[in-house]
N, C-alpha and C positions, 0 to 999 in steps of 0.2 A: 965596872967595865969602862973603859976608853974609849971615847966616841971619836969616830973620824972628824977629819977637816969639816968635810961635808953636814954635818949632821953638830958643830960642834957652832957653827955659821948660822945654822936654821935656830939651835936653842939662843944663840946671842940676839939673833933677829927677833923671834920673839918675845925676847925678855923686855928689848929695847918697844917694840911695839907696843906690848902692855902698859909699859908705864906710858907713852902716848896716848892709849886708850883709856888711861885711870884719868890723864888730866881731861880729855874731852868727857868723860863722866862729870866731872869735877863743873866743866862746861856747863854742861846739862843743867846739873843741881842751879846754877847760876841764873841760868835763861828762866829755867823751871819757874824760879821764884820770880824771879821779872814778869813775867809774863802774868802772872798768876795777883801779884802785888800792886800794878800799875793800872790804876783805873785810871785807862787812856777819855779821852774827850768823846767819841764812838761810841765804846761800851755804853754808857749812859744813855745815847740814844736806841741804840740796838735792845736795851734794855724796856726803854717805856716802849719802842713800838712794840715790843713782844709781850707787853702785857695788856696791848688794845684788842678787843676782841675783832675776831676775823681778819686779821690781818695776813695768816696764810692764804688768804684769798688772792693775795697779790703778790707775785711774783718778784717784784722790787720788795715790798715790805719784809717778803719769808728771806730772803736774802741780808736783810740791814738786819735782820732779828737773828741770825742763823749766824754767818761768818766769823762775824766779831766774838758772837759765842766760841767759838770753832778756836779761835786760839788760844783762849783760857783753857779751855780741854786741852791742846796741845799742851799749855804751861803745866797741867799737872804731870800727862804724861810726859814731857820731857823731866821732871824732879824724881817719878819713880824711875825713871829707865834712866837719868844719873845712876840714883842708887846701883841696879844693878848692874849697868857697865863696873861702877867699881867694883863689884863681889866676883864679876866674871875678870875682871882684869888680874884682879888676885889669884884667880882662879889660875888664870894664866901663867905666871909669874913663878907662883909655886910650881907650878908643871915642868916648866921649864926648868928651873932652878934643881929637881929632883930628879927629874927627867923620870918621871914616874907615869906610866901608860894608861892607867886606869882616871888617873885627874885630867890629862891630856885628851880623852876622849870624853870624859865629862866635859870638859873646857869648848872642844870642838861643837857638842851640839848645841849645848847653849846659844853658842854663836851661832847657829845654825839657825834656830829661832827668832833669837835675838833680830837676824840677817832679815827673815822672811817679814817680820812685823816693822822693821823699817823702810823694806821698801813700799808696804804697804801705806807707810805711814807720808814716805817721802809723796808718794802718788796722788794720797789724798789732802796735804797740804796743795801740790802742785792746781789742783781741780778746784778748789776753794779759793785760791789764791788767783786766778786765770776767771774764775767766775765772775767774784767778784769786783774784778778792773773792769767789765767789759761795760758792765751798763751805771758805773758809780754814780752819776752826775745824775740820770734817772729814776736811782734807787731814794736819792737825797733830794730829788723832788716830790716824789710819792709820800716822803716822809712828810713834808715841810706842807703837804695838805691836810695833814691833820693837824698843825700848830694850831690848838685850842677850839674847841666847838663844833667840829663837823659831826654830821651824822654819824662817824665812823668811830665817835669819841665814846663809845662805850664799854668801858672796861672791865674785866673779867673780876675783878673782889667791888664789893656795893662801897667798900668804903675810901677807893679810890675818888678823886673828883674828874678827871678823866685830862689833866692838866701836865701830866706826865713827858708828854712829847713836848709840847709848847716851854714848860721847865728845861729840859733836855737841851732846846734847840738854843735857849734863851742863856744858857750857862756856855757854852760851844762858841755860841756870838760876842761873850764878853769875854771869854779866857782866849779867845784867839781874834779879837779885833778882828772879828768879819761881820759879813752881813748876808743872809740867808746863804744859796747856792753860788750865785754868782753877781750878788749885789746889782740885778737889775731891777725896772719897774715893772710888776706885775705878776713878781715870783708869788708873791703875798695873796692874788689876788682871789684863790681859789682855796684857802684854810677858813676857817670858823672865827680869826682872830675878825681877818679883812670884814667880814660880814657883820660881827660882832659892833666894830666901829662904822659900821655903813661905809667904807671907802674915806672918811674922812684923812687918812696918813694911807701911805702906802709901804711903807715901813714901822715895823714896830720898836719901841723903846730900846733894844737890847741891840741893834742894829747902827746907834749913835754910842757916839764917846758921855761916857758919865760929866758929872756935873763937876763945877769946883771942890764939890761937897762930897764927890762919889758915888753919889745915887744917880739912880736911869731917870733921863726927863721923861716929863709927860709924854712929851712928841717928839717924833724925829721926823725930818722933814727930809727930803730928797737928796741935797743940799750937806748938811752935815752927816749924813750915813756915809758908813767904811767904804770906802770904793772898790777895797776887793770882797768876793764873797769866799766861805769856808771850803769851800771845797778840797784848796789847793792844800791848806796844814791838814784837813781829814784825813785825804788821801796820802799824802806823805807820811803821818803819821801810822796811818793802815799798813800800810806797804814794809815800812820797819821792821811791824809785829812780822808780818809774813814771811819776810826775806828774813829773819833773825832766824821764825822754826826752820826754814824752807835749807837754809845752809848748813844750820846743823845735821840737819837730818843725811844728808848729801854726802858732807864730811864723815857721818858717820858710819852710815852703809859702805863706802869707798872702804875706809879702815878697818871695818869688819870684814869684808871680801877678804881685802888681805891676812887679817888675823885668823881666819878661819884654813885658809889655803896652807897658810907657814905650820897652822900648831896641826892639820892633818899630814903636810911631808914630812915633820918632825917627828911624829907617832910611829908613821910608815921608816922611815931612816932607826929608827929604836927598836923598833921589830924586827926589821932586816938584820941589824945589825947583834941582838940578843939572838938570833937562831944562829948565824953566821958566827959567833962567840962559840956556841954550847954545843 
């Protein structure tokens, strides 16, 4: 049967859309793996503070343990929901192509689901993502009190040495030439390191440029510590992860709305148009 103009415009529309849709699947699988693959500077910390015990007690700490997690869980789920965008995209494609009503309405709900879990998905990027900016700089303080020996340093397996954070922070300081939060005096002065050395440095090793030889001096004195602190590459770097899920996500609900609209008038234009035939 010979479909009208109308109806002949909606199957071209969404042939051309699906293949738009397969390459943002295509997308997905990409970020997926990025996201999933890239043990950013962060994670590492988010990691030890979340294996110190009690540290949901803190509000900053459940946040630095919690977020950064939050986008590796995105990275998986953006790699399966690639996958399926492309099996729905096929889905679509053959629909079109066959103009057969029974695929076409298979096609239609999927994306209908598909729809309802992204926007769910886009929302709760968005709230994780907005949380997180608001209080950064005191989350990375809260953290930087337990580099090394506070009461707080007790770790949930026994065979931890409770050095985790203080590693963490020390690795962060050397691959991005800074120096604690904001390379001032006194950041230091309330962790277990500070106490540890009785005040004598106010900055620790990891805070200065290595030697000719490439090992951390003894000391770092005031004086030759990085003048900026990490904050700035953290946050830039956080922010990346976020804004990467945050757009695709955006993009992708937008695309679906419309895929979902075209392949339901498409259905309705083939119905109308088979009783209208027969």
């Amino acid at each position: 049967m010979p479909l009208s103009c109308t109806a002949r415009a909606l199957k071209f529309s969404l042939f051309i859309f699906n293949l738009v849709f397969l390459l943002c699947g295509l997308i997905c699988l990409g970020i997926g793996l990025w996201l999933v693959l890239d043990k950013y500077a962060i994670d590492n910390l988010a990691f030890a503070t979340a294996k110190v015990q009690g540290y949901d007690q803190d509000a900053g700490l459940r946040d630095l343990a919690t977020k950064p997690t939050a986008v590796r869980q995105f990275g998986y789920l953006l790699f399966i929901g690639g996958l399926i965008v492309i099996v729905v995209a096929f889905l679509g494609c053959c629909g079109a192509a066959k103009e057969w009503r029974p695929l076409l309405c298979c096609y239609s709900s999927c994306l209908m689901m598909i729809l309802a879990i992204q926007i769910a998905a886009t929302i709760y990027a968005f709230l994780h993502s907005h949380m997180f900016e608001n209080d950064f700089r005191d989350i990375l303080h809260s953290s930087l009190k337990m580099y090394n020996g506070t009461d707080n340093m007790k770790v949930a397996n026994p065979g931890q040495d409770g050095l985790l954070v203080k590693t963490a922070w020390d690795k962060i300081m050397i691959e991005k030439s800074c120096c604690g939060v904001d390379s001032k005096l006194g950041e230091f002065n309330n962790s277990g390191w500070y106490h540890l050395n009785r005040g004598r440095d106010q900055f620790p090793p990891a805070c200065c440029p290595a030697d000719e030889h490439g090992r951390l001096r003894p000391h770092c004195t005031t004086i030759m510590r990085h003048s900026h602190g990490c904050i700035t590459p953290l946050y830039r770097e956080n922010q990346i992860h976020f804004s990467a899920v945050f757009s695709i996500l955006v993009v992708l609900t937008v695309l679906d709305l419309l895929l979902f609209l075209v392949g339901v008038q498409l259905f309705r234009r083939i119905r109308i148009e088979m009783l209208y035939y027969f």
